[in-house]
N, C-alpha and C positions, 0 to 999 in steps of 0.2 A: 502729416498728410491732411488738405482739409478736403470738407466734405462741401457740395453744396446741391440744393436743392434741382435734382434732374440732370446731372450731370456725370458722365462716364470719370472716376478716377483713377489713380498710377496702376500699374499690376503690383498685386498684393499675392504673394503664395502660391504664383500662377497663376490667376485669375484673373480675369477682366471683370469689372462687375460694375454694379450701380447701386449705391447706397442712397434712398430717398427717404424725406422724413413728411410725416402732414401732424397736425395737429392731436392725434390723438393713437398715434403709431408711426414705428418708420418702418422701413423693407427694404431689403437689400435685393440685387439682381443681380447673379453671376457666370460668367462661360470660362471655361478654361480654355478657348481659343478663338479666335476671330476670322485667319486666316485658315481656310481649308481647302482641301479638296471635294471633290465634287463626290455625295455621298458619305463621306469622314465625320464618325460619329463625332458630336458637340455636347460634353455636359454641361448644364442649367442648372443651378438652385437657386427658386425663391424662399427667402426667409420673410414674416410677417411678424412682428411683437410689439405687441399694445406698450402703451406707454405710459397712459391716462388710466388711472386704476381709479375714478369716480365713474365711470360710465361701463357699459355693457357691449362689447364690440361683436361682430359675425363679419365673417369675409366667404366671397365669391370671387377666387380666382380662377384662371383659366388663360392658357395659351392660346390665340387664335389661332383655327384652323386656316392651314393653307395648302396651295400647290404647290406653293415653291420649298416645303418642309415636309418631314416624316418627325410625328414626336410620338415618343413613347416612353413613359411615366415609369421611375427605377423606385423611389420613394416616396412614401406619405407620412410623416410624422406632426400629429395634431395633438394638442395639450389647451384644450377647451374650456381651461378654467375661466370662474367669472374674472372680471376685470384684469385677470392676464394670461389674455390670451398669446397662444404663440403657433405657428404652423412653418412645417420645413415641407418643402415639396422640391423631387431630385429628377431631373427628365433627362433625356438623351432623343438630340434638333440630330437629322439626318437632313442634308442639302440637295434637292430634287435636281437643280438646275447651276450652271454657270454665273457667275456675275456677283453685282452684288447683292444680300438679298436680306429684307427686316421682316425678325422677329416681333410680332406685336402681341400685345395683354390686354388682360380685360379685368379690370380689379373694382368691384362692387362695395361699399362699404355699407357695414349694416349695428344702427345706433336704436339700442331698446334699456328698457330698465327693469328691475327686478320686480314688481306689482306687474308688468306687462308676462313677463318668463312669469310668473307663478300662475297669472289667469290663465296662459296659454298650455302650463303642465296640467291645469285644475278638467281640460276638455280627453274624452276619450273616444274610441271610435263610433259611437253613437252619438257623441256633442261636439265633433271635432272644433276648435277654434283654434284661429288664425292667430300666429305670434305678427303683432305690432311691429315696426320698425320703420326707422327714418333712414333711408336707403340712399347713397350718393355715388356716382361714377366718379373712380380716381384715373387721373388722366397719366398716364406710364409712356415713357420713353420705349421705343426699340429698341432691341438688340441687334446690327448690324452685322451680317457676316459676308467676308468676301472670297467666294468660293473659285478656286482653280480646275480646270480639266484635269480627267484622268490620260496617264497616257493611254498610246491606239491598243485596242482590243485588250482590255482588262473587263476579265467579267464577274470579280470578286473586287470588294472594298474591307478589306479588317487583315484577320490574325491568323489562318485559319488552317486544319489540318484534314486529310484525307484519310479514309481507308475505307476498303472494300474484303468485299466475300461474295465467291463463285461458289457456287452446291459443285459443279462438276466440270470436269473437260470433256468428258467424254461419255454420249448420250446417243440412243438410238434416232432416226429420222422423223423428226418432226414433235420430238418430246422436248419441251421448255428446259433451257440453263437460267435457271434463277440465279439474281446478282443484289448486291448492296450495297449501296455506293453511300457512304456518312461525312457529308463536314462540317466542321466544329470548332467554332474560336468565338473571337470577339469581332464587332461589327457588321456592317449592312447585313440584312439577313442574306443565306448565300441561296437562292433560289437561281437554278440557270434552267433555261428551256433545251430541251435537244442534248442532253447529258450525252447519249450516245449518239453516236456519228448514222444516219438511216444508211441502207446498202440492200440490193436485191438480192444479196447470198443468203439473208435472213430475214423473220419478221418478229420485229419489237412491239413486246406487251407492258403498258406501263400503267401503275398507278399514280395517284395524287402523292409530292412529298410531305411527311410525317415531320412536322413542325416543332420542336420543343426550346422554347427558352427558358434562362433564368435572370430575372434581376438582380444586379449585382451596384453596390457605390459606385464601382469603376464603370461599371457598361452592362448590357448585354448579354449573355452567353447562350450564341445561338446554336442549335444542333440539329442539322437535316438530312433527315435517312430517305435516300430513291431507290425504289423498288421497280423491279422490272424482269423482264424474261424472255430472253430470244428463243427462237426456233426457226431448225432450217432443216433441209431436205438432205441437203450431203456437206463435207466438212468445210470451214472456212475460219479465217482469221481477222480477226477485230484489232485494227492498229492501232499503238500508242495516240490514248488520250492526253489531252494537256490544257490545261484552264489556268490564264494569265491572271494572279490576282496582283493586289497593291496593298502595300502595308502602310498604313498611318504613322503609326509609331517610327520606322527604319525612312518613311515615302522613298520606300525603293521596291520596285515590281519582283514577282518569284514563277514559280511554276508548280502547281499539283499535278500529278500526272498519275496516271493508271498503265503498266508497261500492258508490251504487244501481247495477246492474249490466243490461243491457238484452241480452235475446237475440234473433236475427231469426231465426227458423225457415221454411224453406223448404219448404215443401208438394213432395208427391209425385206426379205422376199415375198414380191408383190401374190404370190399363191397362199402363200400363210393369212392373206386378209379377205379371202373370200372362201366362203364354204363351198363343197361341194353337192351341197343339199339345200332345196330351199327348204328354209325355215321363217316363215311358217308355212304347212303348207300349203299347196293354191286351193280355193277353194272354186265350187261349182256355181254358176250362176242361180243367185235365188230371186226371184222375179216378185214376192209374194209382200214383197214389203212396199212396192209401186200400188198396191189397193189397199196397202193401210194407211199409206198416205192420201190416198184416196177420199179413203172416209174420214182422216181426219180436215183434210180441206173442206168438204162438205160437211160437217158438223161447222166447223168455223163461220161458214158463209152462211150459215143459217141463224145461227146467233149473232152474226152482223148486222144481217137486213132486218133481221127481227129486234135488234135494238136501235137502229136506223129508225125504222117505221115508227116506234114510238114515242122517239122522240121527234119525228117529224108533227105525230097527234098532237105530243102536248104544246109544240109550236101553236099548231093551229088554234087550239082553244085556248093558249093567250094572248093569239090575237084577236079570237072574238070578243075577249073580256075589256072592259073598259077599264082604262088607265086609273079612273077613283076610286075603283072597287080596291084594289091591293092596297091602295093609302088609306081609305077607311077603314080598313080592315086590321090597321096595323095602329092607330091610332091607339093609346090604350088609356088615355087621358082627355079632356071635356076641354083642354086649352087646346091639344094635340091637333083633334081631331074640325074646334075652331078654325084654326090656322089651315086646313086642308080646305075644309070649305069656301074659305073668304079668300083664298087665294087661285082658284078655280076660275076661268074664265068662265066658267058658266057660273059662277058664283049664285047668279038672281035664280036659279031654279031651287037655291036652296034655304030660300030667306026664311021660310018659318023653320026649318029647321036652324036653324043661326039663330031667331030669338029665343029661341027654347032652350038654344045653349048657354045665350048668355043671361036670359034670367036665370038657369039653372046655378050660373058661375057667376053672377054678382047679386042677383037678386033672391026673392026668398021662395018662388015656385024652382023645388029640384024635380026634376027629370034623368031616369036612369041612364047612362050611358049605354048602354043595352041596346036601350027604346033609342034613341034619339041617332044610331047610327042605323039600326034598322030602318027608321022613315029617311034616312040619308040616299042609301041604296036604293027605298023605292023612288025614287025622286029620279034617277040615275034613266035613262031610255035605252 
């Protein structure tokens, strides 16, 4: 068989794959099928193995996100030794949509040396430093898959098995029949909306389903448990369920089914839910809590207006204060309080006080900042 650079070769083991080489590593790309149905899990492994044992390698793989896929990562096996390096990575491609549709990559290559790795282990998290490297996008082929419809009304894609559990048949008016519906195999996860059929003979209480997979080489192994619980008023029958799924492996359609299910409802006598006593008993008009509210309204409104009013004062008195009083005042330095005055359109009312600051700050007569913001303020009208 030969090999060439970017190029889909014969099926090997069942496989479709892509063996590509570069200069300092090759990688293989592989699916165990091309042809699918719509939703029909697809396994992928990329393998990566250095080749060039003088150099330092690092890789940045990743399958591009899309819409037209569902990927979900079974394996990671990394062996990150220096100059050989190797990485397996094992995913399962679910196909969103009809037609045909490519898988793309994204493969980063990353070129450093051993004085680069040691400066870079020599930093810790108070010195942290950045590992060096000569980084290049490797340009990857797609993986192509050409996906078929399912047949009409399949609402499962995989392998998959039912069972349930009812607490009871038979339950007094308007007490919950808790139920447990679980299934369980391989492929698309089995998520259906509206498990049970609605009907006004009853009302359906449901939770969120209880999601559990595992990853496995081969796939998948999904498991969802729905939880829920009717309640009705008098007796009624819930008719055979039946959820059309499609098997991958057989691509031949089946049926789960839940048979006809009968509940006996027990009437209440509507005397047994009402006392003949009121309990609590009634009590007598108490009027006396209308003038404690009273006074507390009037405490309120009086600590209003009175905090009102004072803050209305201290409005007032800073608007009588002039605008250069708070900025001289807040100066707490000979440049600070420079800069307030020279920037003042009234600057010229403050000219000796300005040279007295700036002999004070370049020349050899000082003057306290004290003094010199106090003849500021007189200065002020």
């Amino acid at each position: 068989m030969k090999t060439t650079l970017g190029r889909v070769t014969l099926l090997l083991m069942g496989f479709f794959f892509l063996l590509l080489h570069a200069e300092d590593f090759n990688y293989t790309i592989a699916v165990n099928k091309q042809d699918v149905y719509l939703k029909e899990p697809v396994l992928l492994s990329v393998d990566l193995n250095q080749t060039n044992p003088d150099t330092i390698l690092l890789f940045h793989f990743q399958i591009n996100p899309s819409k037209d896929y569902k990927i979900v990562q079974l394996q990671a096996k990394y062996d990150d030794t220096f100059h050989h390096l190797k990485h397996h990575n094992l995913y399962e491609i679910f196909p969103l949509h009809t037609g045909d549709i490519n898988v793309t990559f994204s493969l980063v290559k990353r070129v450093t040396d051993i004085d680069k790795v040691r400066y870079f282990s020599s930093g810790d998290r108070d010195d942290f430093k950045k590992l060096e490297t000569s980084d290049s996008l490797i340009s990857l082929p797609a993986v192509e898959l050409h996906v078929k419809p399912l047949p009409k009304e399949v609402k499962l894609v995989g392998d998959f098995t039912l069972d349930y559990t009812i607490d009871s048949h038979t339950v007094k008016a308007f007490s919950p029949v808790s139920w447990k519906v679980t299934l369980k195999g391989k492929g698309y996860p089995p998520l259906i909306k509206d498990l049970i059929p609605t009907s006004p003979d009853y009302k359906t209480f449901t939770e969120k389903p209880l999601v559990n997979t595992i990853s496995t080489p081969e796939g998948m192994i999904n498991r969802v448990s729905y939880l829920f619980a009717l309640s009705a008023q008098k007796s009624y029958t819930l008719p055979t369920i039946t959820i059309k799924a499609f098997s991958p492996t057989t691509h031949k359609t089946y049926m789960l089914n839940i048979p006809k299910q009968h509940f006996e409802v027990q009437s209440v006598d509507k005397t047994t839910l009402v006392d003949s006593y009121d309990s609590p008993a009634p009590r007598h008009i108490d009027w006396s809590w209308l003038l404690t509210a009273f006074k507390y309204l009037f405490v309120f409104f009086v600590g209003y207006f009175t905090a009102y009013a004072l803050r209305w004062k201290r409005k007032n008195v800073q608007k009588n204060d002039h605008p250069l009083v708070e900025k001289i005042d807040e100066a707490n330095t000979e440049k600070k309080l420079l800069q307030v005055l020279m920037s003042h359109e009234e600057g010229k009312h403050f000219a000796t006080v300005i040279e007295k600051l700036e002999a004070s700050l370049y020349g050899e007569n000082k003057t306290p900042l004290k003094t010199l913001k106090k003849e500021a303020l007189k200065k002020i009208k």
